[in-house]
BAROVO-496611 format. One record per residue (C-alpha): residue number from 1; residue in three letters; x, y negated, z. Coordinates in nm, 4 decimals. Example, Ala and Ser with C-alpha at 12.3 -4.5 7.8 and 13.67 -1.06 7.14 Angstrom:
num->1 | residuo->ALA | east->1.2300 | north->0.4500 | up->0.7800
num->2 | residuo->SER | east->1.3670 | north->0.1060 | up->0.7140
//
This chain:
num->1 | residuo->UNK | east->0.0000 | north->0.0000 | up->0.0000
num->2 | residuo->UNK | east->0.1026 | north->-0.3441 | up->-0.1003
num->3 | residuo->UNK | east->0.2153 | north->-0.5464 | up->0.1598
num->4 | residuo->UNK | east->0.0173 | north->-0.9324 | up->0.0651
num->5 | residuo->UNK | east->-0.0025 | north->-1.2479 | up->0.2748
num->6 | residuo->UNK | east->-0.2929 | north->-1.3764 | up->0.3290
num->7 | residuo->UNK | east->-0.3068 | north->-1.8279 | up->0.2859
num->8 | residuo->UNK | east->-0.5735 | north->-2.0717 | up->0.2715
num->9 | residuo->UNK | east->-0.6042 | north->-2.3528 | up->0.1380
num->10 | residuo->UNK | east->-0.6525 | north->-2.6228 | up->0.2776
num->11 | residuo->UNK | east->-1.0057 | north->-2.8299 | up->0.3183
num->12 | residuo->UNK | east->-0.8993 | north->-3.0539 | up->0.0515
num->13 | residuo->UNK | east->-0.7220 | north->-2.8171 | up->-0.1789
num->14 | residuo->UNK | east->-1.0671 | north->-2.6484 | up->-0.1562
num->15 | residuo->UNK | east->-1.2578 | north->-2.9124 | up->-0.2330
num->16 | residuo->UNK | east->-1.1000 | north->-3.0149 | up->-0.5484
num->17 | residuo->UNK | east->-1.1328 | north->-2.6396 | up->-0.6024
num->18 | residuo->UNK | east->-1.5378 | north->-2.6425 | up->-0.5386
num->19 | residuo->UNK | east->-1.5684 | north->-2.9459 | up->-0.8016
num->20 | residuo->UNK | east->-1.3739 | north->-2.8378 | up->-1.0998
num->21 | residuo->UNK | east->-1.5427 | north->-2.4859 | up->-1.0913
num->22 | residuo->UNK | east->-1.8846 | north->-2.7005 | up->-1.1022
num->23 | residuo->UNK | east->-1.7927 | north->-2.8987 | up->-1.3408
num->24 | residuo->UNK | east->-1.7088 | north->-2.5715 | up->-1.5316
num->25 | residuo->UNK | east->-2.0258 | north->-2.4602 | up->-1.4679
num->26 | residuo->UNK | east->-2.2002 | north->-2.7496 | up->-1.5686
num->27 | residuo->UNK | east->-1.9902 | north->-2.7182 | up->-1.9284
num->28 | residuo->UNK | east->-2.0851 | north->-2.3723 | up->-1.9713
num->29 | residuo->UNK | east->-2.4561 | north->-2.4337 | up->-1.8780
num->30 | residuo->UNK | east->-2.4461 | north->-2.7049 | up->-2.1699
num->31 | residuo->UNK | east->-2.3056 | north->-2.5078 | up->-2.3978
num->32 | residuo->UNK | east->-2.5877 | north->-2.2760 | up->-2.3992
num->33 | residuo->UNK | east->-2.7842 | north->-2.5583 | up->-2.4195
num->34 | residuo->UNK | east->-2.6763 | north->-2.6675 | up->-2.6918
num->35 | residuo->UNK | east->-2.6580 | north->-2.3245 | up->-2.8713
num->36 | residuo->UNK | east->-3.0153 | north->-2.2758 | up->-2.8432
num->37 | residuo->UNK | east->-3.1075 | north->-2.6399 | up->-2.9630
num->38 | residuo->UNK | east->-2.9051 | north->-2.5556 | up->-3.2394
num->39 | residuo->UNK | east->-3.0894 | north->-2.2177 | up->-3.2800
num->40 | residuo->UNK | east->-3.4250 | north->-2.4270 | up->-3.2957
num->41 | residuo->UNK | east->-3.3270 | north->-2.7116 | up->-3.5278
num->42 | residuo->UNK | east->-3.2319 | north->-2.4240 | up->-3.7669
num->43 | residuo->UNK | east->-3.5378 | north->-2.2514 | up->-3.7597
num->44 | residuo->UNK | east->-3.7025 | north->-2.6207 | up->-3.8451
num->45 | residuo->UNK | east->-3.4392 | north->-2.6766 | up->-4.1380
num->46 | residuo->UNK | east->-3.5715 | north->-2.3434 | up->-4.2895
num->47 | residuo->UNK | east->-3.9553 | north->-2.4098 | up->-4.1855
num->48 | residuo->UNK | east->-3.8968 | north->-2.7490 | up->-4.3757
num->49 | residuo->UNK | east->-3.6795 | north->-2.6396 | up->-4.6448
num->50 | residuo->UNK | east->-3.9303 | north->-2.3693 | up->-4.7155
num->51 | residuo->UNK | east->-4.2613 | north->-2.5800 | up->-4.7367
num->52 | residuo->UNK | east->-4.0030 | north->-2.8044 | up->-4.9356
num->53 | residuo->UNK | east->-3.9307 | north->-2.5324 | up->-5.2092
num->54 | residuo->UNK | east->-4.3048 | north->-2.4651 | up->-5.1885
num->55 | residuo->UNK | east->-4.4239 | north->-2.8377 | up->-5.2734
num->56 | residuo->UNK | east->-4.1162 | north->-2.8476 | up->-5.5668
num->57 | residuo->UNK | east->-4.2826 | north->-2.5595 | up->-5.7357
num->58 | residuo->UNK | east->-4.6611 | north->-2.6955 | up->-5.7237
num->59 | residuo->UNK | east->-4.5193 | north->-3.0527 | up->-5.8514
num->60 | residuo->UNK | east->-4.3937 | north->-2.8287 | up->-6.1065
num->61 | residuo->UNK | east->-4.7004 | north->-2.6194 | up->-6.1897
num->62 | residuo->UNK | east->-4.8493 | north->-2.9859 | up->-6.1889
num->63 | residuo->UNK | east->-4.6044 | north->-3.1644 | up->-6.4460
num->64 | residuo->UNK | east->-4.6202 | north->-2.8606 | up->-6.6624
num->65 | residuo->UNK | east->-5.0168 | north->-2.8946 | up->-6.6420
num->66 | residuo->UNK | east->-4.9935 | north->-3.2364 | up->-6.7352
num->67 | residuo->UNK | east->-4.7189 | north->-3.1301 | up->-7.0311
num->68 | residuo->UNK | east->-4.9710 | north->-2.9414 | up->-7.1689
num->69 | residuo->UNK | east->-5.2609 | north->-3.1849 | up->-7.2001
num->70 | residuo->UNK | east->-5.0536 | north->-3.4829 | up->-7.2750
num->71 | residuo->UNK | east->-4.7346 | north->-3.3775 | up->-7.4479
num->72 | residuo->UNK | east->-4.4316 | north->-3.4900 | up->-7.2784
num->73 | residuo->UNK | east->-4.3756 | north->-3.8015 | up->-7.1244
num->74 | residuo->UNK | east->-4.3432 | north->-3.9985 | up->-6.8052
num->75 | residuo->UNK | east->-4.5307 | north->-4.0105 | up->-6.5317
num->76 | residuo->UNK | east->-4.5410 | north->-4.3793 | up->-6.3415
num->77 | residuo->UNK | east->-4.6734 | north->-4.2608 | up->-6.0102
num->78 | residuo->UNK | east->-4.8075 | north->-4.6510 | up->-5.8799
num->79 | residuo->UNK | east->-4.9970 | north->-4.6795 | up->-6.1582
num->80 | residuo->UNK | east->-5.0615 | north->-4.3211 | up->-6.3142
num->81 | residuo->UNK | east->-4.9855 | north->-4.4874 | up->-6.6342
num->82 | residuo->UNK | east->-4.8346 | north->-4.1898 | up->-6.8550
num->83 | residuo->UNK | east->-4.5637 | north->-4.2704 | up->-7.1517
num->84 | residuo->UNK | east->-4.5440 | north->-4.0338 | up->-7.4343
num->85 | residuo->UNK | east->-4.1926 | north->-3.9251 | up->-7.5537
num->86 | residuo->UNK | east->-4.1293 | north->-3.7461 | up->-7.8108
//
């Protein structure tokens, strides 16, 4: 069996000690904060991204819709006035 010596520190020493493992704590707790706000604003970005995609493809439907009553042209969307091109 080792032979080990036993020393405390002292009040102060211990104090310091006490703080900087709370403030560790206090990091850590953050940190998984943070990683599940992060975890939630991505699931937003691909809600939004995916109603998004989902409005680009009916203005798309739309335009081509329009394309095929009108002919091509351009579409002035304060005044719905629509310019043929040929």
């Amino acid at each position: 069996m080792e032979n080990t010596e036993k020393i405390f520190l002292k009040e102060q020493e211990m104090n310091e000690y006490k703080i900087l493992q709370e403030k560790i704590n206090q990091v850590i707790y953050s940190m998984g904060e943070v990683s599940v706000e992060k975890q939630i604003l991505k699931e937003k970005d691909e809600k939004v991204l995916e109603i998004f995609n989902k409005i680009r493809k009916e203005e798309t439907n739309f335009l081509k819709k329009i394309e095929r009553n009108y002919g091509s042209g351009l579409i002035n969307p304060e005044t719905g006035e629509f310019t043929k091109q040929d």
